[in-house]
C-alpha positions in Angstrom: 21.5 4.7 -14.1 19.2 2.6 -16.2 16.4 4.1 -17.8 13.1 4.3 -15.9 11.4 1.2 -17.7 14.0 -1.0 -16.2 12.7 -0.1 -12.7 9.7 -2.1 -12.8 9.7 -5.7 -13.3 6.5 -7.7 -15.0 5.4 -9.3 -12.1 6.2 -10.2 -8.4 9.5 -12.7 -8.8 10.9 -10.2 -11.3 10.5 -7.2 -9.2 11.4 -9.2 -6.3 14.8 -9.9 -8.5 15.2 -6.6 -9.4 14.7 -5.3 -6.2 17.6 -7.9 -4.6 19.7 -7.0 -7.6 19.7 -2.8 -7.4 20.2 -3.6 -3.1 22.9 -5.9 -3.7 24.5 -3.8 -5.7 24.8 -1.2 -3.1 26.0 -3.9 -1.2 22.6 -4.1 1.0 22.2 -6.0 4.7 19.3 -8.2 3.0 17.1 -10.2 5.3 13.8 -12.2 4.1 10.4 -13.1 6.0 9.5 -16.0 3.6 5.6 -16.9 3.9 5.3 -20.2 6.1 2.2 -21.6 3.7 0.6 -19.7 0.4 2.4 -20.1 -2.8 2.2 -17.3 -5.8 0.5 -18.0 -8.6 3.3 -20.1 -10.0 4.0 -22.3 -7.0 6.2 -19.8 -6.2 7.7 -19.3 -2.4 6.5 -15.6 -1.2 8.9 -13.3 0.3 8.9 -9.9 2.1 12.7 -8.3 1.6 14.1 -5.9 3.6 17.2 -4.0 2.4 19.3 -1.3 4.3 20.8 1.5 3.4 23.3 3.9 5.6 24.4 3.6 9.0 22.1 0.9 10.4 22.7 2.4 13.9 21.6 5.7 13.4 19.3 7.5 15.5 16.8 8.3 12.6 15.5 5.5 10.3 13.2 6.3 7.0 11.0 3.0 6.3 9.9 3.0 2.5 7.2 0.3 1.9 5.5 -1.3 -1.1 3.1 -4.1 -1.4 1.1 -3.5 1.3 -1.9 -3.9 -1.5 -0.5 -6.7 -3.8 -0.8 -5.5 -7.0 0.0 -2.2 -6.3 3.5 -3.8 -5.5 4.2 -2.7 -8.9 4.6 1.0 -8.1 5.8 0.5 -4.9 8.6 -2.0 -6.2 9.3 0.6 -8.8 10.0 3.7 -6.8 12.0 1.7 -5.0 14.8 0.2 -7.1 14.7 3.5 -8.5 16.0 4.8 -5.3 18.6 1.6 -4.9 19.8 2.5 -8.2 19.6 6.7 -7.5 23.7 7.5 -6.4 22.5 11.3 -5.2 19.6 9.4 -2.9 22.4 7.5 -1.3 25.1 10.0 -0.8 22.5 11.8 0.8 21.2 9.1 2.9 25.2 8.8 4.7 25.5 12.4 4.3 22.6 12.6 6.5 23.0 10.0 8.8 20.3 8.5 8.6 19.2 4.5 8.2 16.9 3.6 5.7 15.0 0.5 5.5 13.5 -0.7 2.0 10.8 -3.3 2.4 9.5 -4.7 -0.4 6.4 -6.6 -1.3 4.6 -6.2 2.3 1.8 -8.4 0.8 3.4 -10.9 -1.6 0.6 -13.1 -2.0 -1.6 -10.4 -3.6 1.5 -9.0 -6.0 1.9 -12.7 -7.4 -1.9 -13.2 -7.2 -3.0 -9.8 -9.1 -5.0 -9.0 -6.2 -5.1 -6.3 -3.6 -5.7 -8.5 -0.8 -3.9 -11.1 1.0 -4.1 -15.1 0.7 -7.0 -14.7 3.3 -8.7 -12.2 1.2 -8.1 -9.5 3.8 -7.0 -6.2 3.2 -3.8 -5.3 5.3 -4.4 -1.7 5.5 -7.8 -2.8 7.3 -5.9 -5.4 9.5 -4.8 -3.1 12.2 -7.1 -2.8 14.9 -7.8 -4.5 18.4 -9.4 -7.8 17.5 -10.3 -8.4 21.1 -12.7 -5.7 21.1 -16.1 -5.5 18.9 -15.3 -4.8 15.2 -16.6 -1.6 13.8 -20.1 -1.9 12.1 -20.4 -1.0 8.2 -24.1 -1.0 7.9 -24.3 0.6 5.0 -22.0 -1.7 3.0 -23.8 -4.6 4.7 -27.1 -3.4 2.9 -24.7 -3.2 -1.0 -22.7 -6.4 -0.3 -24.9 -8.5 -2.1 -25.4 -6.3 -5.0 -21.5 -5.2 -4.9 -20.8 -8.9 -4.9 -24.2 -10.5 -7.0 -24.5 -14.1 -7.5 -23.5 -13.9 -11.4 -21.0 -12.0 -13.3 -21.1 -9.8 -15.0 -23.8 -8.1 -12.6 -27.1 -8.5 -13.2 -29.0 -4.8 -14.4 -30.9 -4.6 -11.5 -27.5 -5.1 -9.1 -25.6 -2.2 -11.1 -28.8 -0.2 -10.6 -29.0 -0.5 -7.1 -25.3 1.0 -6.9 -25.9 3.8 -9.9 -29.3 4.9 -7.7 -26.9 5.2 -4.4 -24.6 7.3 -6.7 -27.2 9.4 -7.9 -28.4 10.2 -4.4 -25.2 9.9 -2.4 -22.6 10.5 -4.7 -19.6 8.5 -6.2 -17.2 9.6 -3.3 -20.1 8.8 -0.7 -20.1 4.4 -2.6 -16.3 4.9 -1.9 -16.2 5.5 1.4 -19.2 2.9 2.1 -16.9 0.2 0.4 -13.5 1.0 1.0 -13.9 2.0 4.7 -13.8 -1.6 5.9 -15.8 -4.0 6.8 -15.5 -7.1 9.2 -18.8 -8.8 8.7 -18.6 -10.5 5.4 -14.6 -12.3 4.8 -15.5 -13.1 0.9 -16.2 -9.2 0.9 -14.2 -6.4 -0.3 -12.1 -4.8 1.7 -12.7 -7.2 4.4 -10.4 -6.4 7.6 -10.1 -9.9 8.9 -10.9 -11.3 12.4 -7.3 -12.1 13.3 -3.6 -10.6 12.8 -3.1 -11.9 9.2 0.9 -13.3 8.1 2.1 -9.5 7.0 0.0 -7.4 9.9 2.6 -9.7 12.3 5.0 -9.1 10.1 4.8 -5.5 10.0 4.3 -4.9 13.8 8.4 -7.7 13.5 9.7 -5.2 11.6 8.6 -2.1 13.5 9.3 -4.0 16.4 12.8 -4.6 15.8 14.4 -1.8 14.2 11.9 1.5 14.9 11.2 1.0 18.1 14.5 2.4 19.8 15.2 4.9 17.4 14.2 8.8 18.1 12.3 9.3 15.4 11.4 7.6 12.1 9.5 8.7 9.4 7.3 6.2 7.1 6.4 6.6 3.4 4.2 3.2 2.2 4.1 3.4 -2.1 0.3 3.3 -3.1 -1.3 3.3 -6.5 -5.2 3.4 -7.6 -6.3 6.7 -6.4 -6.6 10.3 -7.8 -5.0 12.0 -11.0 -3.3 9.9 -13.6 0.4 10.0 -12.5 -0.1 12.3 -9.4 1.2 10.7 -5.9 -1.5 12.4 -3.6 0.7 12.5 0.2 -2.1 11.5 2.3 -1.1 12.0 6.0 -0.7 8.3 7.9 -1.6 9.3 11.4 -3.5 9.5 14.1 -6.2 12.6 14.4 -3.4 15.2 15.6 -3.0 18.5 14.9 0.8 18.6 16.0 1.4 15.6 14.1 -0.2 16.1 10.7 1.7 20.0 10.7 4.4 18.1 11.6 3.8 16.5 8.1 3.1 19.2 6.1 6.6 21.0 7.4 8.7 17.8 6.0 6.2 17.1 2.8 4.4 20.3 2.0 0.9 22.2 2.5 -0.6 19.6 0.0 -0.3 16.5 2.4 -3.7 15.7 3.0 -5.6 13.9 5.8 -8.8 11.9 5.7 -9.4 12.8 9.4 -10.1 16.4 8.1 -11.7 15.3 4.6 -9.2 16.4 2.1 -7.5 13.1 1.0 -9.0 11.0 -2.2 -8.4 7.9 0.4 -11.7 7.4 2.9 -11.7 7.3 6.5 -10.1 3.9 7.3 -10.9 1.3 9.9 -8.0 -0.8 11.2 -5.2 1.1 9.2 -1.9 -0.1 9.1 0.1 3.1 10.9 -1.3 2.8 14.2 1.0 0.2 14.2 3.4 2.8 14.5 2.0 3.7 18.0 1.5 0.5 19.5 4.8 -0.7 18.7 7.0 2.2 18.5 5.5 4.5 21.7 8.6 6.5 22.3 9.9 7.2 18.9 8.4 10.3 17.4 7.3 9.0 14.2 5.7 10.6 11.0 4.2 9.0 8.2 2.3 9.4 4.7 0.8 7.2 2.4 2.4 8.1 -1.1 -0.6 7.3 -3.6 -0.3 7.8 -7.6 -3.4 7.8 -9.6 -3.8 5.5 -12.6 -7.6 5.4 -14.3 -10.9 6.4 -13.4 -12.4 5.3 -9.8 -15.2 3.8 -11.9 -12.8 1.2 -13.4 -10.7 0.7 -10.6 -14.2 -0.1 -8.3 -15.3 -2.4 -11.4 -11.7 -4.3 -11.1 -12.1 -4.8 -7.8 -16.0 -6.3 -8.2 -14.9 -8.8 -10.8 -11.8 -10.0 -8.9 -13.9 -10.5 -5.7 -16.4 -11.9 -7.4 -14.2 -14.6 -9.0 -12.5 -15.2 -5.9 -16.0 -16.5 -4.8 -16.6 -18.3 -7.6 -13.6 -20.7 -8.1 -16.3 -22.6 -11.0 -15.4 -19.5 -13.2 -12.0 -19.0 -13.3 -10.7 -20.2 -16.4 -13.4 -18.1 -18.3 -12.0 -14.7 -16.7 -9.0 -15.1 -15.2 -7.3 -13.5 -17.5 -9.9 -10.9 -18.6 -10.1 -10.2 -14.6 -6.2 -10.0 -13.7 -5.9 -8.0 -16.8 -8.2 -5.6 -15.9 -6.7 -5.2 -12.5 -3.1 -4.7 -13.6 -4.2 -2.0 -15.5 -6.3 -0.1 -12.6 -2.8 -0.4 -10.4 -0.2 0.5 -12.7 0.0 2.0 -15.8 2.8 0.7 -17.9 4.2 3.8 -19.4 7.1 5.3 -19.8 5.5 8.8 -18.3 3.6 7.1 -15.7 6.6 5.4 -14.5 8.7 8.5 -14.6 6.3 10.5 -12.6 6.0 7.9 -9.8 10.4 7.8 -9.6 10.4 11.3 -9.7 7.5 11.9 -6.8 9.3 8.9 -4.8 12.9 10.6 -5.0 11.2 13.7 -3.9 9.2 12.8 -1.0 12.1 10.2 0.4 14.6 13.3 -0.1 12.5 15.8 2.3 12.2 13.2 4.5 15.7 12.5 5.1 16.3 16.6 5.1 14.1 16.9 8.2 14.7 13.4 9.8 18.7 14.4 10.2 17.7 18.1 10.8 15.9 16.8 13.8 19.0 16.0 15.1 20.8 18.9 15.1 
C-alpha cells in the first residue's frame, strides 16, 4: 500500500489519474460524465468518474462522493484512492455484499478552477431545490452582500467594519450562517444556489437515478473539507428533519453525528442541499447519509478565501495581480498538505465507509 502522501494528487487531472489508476487496479467498471462545455484551467476536458467496487447487483449500494465543492476535491479524492488502494476495505466490501460506487470530482470545474463553486458560480450543495417555486429569501445576506463583496480589493475599512460590528453583535457563527445558508438573489454572490439545475445537480440526480433508485437501501457519505478542528471529519447528518432517520445515523456512525436541523453541526442550516436528492429520486430505497467534513484553518481565513475568490471572479480586470495570491490562499483553507492531515482524513474515511458497510449488509440479514 503506498504511503499516505501518494493518495492525493496536486491538482484535479492528477487526482483524476490517480483515482482511474488505484480503480483500475482493482479492475473497476469505470464510466465517465465528461462536461459538454467548460474547460479546467488548462483547457482541460472535465470529467466526473464513477468506479465500482463489489457485486454491482447487490441489494445495498454505499455511494462515496468528493468534489461536490471543487477544491475540496482534494480530500475527497484522497480518502478515496485510499480506499481503492485499502485490500481489508475491499475484502470487506464482497464479504459484505454490498456495491459500492466511488464518484469522484462531482464538481470538476471548481477542483481544476481552485474554487468551490461550479463554472456558473453556483454552489452545488445549494442547487437542490424546486426551481419552479419562489426561492427562499436571504435578507440578511442581501443587506452584507455589498460589503462581503466591496467594489475593491482588498476591502475597504469601512466594508470589513461593517462585517466585524455584525460579529461583535451577532456572533462569528451568526455571519456564517447569514452567508453560507444560501442565497438566490445575487448569482456573482457567494454561495449563490443558482436559478436552474446546473451540469453536476443533473448529474447527480443520473447517478441516483440509475443505480440507487432500485436498491433497498443505500447509504451516502460525500468527503467535505473547510469546517471545524484541524484534521477532525465532523459526521454531519445529510437528511431530512427526522427523528427516525438521523438515530438511524447515529446507530451506523456514532452518538457524535451531528445535525444542523437540531443545531449541533459546525455546517449552517442549508437551502437547496444536495441529499434531498436522495428523496426525490430514490423514494423507495431507505437511504442514510452524512456529510464527512475535516477541518483545515480557522473560519476566519477560510471566509477571507472565499471573499477574495468571489471577488476576483467579479473582477476579471484583476486577475493576473492575485490569481495566484487568491488560488493559493484557497488551496490552503481546503486542504492542508501534510503528512498528518492527510493521515487523519484516510483514517476517518476507512472508518466511517467501514461502519457503513457493517450496517448496510446487516440490514439484510
Amino acid at each position: 500500500m503506498p504511503g499516505v502522501k501518494a493518495f492525493f494528487g496536486a491538482d484535479y487531472s492528477a487526482a483524476r489519474d490517480t483515482f482511474l489508476a488505484a480503480a483500475r487496479l482493482r479492475d473497476a467498471s469505470i464510466e465517465h460524465l465528461t462536461h459538454p462545455s467548460a474547460r479546467g484551467a488548462r483547457d482541460e476536458p472535465l470529467t466526473i468518474d464513477l468506479a465500482w467496487l463489489g457485486d454491482t447487483t447487490a441489494e445495498a449500494l454505499l455511494l462515496l462522493t468528493s468534489g461536490t465543492h471543487g477544491v475540496e476535491g482534494f480530500c475527497g479524492s484522497g480518502a478515496q484512492v485510499a480506499l481503492l488502494h485499502d485490500d481489508d476495505f475491499v475484502r470487506s466490501v464482497a464479504a459484505r455484499g454490498v456495491a459500492v460506487l466511488l464518484v469522484h470530482a462531482l464538481n470538476p470545474y471548481g477542483f481544476s478552477h481552485l474554487r468551490r463553486v461550479n463554472e456558473d458560480n453556483v454552489d452545488l450543495n445549494r442547487n437542490f431545490r424546486d426551481f419552479a417555486t419562489p426561492p427562499p429569501v436571504n435578507e440578511a445576506y442581501a443587506t452584507l452582500h455589498p460589503h462581503v463583496l466591496p467594489a475593491r480589493w482588498p476591502a475597504p475599512p469601512a466594508d470589513d467594519a461593517v462585517l466585524f460590528a455584525y460579529i461583535q453583535q451577532h456572533g462569528l457563527a451568526a455571519l456564517q450562517t447569514v452567508i453560507s445558508a444560501g442565497q438566490y438573489a445575487f448569482p456573482e454572490g457567494m454561495f449563490f444556489g443558482g436559478n436552474h439545475p446546473v451540469w453536476s445537480n443533473v448529474c447527480v440526480r443520473k447517478v441516483l437515478c440509475e443505480y440507487a433508485s432500485s436498491r433497498a437501501r443505500f447509504g451516502w457519505i460525500d468527503f467535505h473539507s473547510g469546517l471545524g478542528p484541524l484534521g477532525w471529519g465532523e459526521k454531519i447528518f445529510a437528511g431530512r428533519d427526522d427523528p427516525t432517520e438521523l438515530a438511524r445515523a447515529r446507530a451506523w456512525w456514532g452518538t457524535d453525528v451531528t445535525s444542523f436541523h437540531e443545531g449541533s453541526s459546525v455546517s449552517a442550516a442549508l437551502s437547496g442541499a444536495m441529499y434531498a436528492a436522495a428523496y426525490e429520486e430514490c423514494p423507495d430505497a431507505a437511504y442514510t447519509g452524512i456529510a464527512l467534513e475535516f477541518g483545515t484553518v480557522p473560519l476566519i481565513d477560510v471566509f477571507g478565501a472565499l471573499r477574495a475568490d468571489h471577488w476576483l471572479h467579479n473582477h476579471p480586470e484583476a486577475r493576473h495581480a492575485l490569481q495566484s495570491a487568491v488560488n493559493a490562499a484557497m488551496r490552503r483553507a481546503f486542504y492542508v498538505e501534510t503528512p498528518e492531515w492527510q493521515a487523519a482524513v484516510v483514517a476517518q474515511a476507512k472508518a466511517t465507509a467501514e461502519s457503513a458497510l457493517i450496517h448496510l449488509s446487516e440490514a439484510s440479514r
